[in-house]
DOKOLRO-538467 format. One line per 5 residues: number of its first residue (from 1); for each residue x, y, z of N, C-alpha, C. Coordinates in Angstrom, 3 decimals, decimal comma. Each point is the difference from the previous one (the first is absolute). Example, Ala and Ser with C-alpha at 12.3 -4.5 7.8 and 13.67 -1.06 7.14 Angstrom:
2
1 = 13,190 -5,690 7,800 -0,890 1,190 0,000 0,900 1,200 0,000; -0,350 1,050 -0,720 0,820 1,190 0,060 -0,770 1,090 0,730
REM end
This chain:
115
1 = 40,906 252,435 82,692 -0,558 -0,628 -1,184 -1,104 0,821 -0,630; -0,049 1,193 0,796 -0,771 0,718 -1,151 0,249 1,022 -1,117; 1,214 0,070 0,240 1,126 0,599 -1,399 -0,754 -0,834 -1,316; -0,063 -0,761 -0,420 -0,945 -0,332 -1,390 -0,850 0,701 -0,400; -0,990 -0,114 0,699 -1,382 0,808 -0,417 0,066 1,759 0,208
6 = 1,298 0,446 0,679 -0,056 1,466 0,001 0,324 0,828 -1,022; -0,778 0,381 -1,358 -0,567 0,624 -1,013 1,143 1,202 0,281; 0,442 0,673 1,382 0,417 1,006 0,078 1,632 -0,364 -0,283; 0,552 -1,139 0,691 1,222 -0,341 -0,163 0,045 0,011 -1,393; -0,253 -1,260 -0,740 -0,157 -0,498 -1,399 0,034 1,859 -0,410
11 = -0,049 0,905 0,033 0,148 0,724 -0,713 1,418 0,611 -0,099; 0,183 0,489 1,131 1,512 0,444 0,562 0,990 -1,274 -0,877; -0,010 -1,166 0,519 0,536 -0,766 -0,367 0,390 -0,161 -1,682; -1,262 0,488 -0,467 -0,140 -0,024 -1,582 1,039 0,915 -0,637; -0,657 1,492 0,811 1,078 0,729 -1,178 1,337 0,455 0,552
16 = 0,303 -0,840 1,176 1,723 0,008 -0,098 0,580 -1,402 -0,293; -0,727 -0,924 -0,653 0,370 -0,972 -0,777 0,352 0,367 -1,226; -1,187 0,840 -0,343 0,183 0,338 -1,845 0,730 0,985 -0,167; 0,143 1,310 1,197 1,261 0,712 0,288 1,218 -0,528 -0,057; 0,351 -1,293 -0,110 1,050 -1,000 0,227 0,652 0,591 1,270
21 = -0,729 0,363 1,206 0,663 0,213 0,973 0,185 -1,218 0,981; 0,769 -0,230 1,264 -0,067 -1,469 0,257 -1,082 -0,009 0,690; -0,453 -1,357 0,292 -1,500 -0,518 0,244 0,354 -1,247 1,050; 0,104 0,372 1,098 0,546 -0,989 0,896 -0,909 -0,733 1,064; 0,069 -1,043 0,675 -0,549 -0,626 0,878 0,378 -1,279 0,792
26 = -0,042 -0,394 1,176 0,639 -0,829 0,772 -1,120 -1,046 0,610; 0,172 -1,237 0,345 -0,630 -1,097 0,461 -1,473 0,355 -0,700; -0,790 0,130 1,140 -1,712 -0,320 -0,862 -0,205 1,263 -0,416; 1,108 1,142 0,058 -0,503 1,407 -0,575 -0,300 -0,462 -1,598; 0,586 -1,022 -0,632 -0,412 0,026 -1,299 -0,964 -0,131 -0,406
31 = -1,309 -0,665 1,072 -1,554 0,043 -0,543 -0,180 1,590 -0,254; 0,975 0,520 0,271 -0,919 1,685 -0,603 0,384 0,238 -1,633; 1,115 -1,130 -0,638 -0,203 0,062 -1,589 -0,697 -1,224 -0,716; -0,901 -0,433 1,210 -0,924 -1,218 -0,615 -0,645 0,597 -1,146; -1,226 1,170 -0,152 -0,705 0,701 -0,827 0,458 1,176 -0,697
36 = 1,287 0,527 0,313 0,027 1,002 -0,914 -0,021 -0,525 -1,682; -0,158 1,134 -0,546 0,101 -0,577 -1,212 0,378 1,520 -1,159; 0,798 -0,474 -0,714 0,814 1,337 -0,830 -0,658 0,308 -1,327; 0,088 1,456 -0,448 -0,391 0,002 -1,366 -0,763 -0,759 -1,223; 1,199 -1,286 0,291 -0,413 -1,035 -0,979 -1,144 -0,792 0,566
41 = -0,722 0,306 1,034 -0,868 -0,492 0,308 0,903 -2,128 0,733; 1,191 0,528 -0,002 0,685 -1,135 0,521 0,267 -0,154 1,130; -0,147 -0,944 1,067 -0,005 0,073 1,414 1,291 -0,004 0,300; 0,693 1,328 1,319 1,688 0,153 -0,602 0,753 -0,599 0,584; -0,322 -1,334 0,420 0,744 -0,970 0,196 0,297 -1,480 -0,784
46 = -1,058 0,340 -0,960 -0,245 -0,956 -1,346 1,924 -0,230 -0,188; 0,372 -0,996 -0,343 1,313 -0,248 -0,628 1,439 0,775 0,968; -0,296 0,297 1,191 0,609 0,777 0,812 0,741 -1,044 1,348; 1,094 -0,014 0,341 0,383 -0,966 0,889 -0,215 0,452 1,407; -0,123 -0,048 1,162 -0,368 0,416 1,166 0,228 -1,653 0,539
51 = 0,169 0,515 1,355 0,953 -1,125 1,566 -1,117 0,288 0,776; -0,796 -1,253 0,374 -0,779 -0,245 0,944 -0,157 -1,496 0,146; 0,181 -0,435 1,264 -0,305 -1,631 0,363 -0,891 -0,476 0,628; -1,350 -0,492 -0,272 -1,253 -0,636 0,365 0,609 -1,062 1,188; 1,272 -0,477 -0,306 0,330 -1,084 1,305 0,254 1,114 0,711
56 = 0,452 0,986 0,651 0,246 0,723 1,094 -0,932 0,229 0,936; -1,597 0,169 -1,204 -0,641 -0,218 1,027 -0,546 -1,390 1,312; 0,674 -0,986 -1,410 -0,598 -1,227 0,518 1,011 -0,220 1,611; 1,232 0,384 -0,581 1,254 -0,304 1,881 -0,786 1,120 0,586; -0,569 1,499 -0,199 0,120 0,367 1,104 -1,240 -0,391 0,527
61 = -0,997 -1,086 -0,191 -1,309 -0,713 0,181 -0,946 1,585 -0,024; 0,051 0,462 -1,486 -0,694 1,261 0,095 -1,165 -0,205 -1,221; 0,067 -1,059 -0,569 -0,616 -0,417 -1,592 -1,752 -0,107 0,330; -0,222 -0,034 1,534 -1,218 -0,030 -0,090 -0,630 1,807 0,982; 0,875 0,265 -0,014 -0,280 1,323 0,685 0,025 0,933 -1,536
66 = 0,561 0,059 -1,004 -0,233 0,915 -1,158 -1,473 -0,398 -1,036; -0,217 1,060 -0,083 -0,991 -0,447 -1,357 -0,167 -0,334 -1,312; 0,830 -0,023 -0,412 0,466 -0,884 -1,349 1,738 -0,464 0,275; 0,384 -0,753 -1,058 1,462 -0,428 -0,549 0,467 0,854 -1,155; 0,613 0,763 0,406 0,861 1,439 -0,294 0,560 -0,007 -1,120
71 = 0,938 -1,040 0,161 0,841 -0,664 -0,504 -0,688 -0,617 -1,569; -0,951 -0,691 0,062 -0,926 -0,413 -0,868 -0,893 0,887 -0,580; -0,692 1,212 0,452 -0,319 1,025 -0,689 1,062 0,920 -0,711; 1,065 -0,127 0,361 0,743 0,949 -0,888 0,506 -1,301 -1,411; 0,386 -0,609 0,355 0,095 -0,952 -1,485 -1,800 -0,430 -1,015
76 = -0,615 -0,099 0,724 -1,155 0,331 -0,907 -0,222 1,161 -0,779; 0,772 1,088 0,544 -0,264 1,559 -0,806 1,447 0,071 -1,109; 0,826 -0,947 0,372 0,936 -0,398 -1,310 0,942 0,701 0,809; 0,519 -0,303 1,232 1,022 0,395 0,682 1,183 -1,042 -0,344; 1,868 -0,023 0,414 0,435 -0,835 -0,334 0,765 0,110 1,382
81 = -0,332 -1,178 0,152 0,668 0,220 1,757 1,470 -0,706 0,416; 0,306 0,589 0,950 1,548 -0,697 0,322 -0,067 0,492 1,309; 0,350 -0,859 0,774 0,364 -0,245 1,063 0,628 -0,813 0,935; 0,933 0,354 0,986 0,871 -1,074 0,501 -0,331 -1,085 1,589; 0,039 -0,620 0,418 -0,432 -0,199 0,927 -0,470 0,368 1,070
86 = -0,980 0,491 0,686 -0,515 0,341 0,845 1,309 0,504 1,105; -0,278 1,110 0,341 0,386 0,980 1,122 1,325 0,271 -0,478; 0,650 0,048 -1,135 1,059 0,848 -0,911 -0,482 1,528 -0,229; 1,253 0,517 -0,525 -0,410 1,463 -0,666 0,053 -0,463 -1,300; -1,051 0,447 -0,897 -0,199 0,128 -1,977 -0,350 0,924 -0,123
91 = 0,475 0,951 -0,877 -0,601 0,856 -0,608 -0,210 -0,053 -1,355; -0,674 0,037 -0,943 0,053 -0,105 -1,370 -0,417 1,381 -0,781; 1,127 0,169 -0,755 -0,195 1,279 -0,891 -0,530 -0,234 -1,225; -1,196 0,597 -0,411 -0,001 -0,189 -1,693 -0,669 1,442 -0,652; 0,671 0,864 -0,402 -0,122 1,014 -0,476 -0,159 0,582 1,255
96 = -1,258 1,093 0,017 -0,112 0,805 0,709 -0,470 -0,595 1,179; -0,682 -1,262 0,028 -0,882 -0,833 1,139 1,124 -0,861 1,078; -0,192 0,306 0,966 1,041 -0,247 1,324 -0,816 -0,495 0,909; 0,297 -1,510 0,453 -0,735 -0,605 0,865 0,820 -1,016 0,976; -0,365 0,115 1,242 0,567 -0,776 0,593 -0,649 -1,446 0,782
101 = 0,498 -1,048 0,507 -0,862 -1,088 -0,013 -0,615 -0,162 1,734; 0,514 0,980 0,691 0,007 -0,085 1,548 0,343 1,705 0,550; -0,134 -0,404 1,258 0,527 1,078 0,972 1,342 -0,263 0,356; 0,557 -1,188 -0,548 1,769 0,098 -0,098 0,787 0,629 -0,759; -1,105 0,051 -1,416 0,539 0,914 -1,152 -0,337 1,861 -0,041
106 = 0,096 0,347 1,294 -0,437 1,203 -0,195 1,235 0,983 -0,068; 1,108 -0,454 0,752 0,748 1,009 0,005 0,887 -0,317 -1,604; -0,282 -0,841 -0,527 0,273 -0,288 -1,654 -0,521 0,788 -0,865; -1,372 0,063 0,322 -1,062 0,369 -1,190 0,077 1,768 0,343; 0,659 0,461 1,300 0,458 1,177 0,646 1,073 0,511 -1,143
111 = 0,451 -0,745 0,096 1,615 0,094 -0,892 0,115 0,266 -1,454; -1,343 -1,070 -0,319 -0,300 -0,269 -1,619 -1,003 1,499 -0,194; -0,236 0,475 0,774 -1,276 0,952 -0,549 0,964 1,309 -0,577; 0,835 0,284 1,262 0,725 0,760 -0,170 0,808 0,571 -1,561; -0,630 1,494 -0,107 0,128 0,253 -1,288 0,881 1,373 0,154
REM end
């Protein structure tokens, strides 16, 4: 959970977003596109769909072991989320941004990256 605040990621992250290169991440790896933010001074998950489930943490009784709701910070930054029931594989594609909702979806988001 400290992928947010790392100034150094958010950068990398930045300009192979605006590179339109793919920009991928799996279960809570997505707090590392909590803060980036692109060109437009737009956070680059603003209007962007990404798979993550706040109940997953709640079955795996992990909701009080993390430091925020993941799940809920990325829709505050104007994320659009989809996800399927807890302990499935999702992956969701939307442009260049590739995210998966678990560690079930990895050998998916493996598949999906693949260029």
């Amino acid at each position: 959970y400290d992928f947010p605040e790392n100034t150094d990621l958010q950068a990398i992250i930045a300009m192979h977003y605006e590179a339109r290169k793919i920009v991928s991440a799996v279960c809570r790896g997505v707090g590392g596109l909590l803060n980036v933010r692109i060109s437009n001074s737009k956070n680059s998950i603003a209007d962007k769909k990404t798979g993550l489930s706040w109940l997953e943490e709640f079955f795996a009784q992990r909701k009080k072991l993390v430091p925020f709701n993941l799940e809920q910070a990325l829709k505050n930054r104007g994320a659009i989320m989809e996800s399927i029931f807890p302990v499935g594989s999702k992956v969701v594609i939307d442009e260049n941004l590739i995210t998966g909702q678990n560690p079930f979806s990895s050998k998916a988001i493996a598949r999906a990256s693949d260029c």
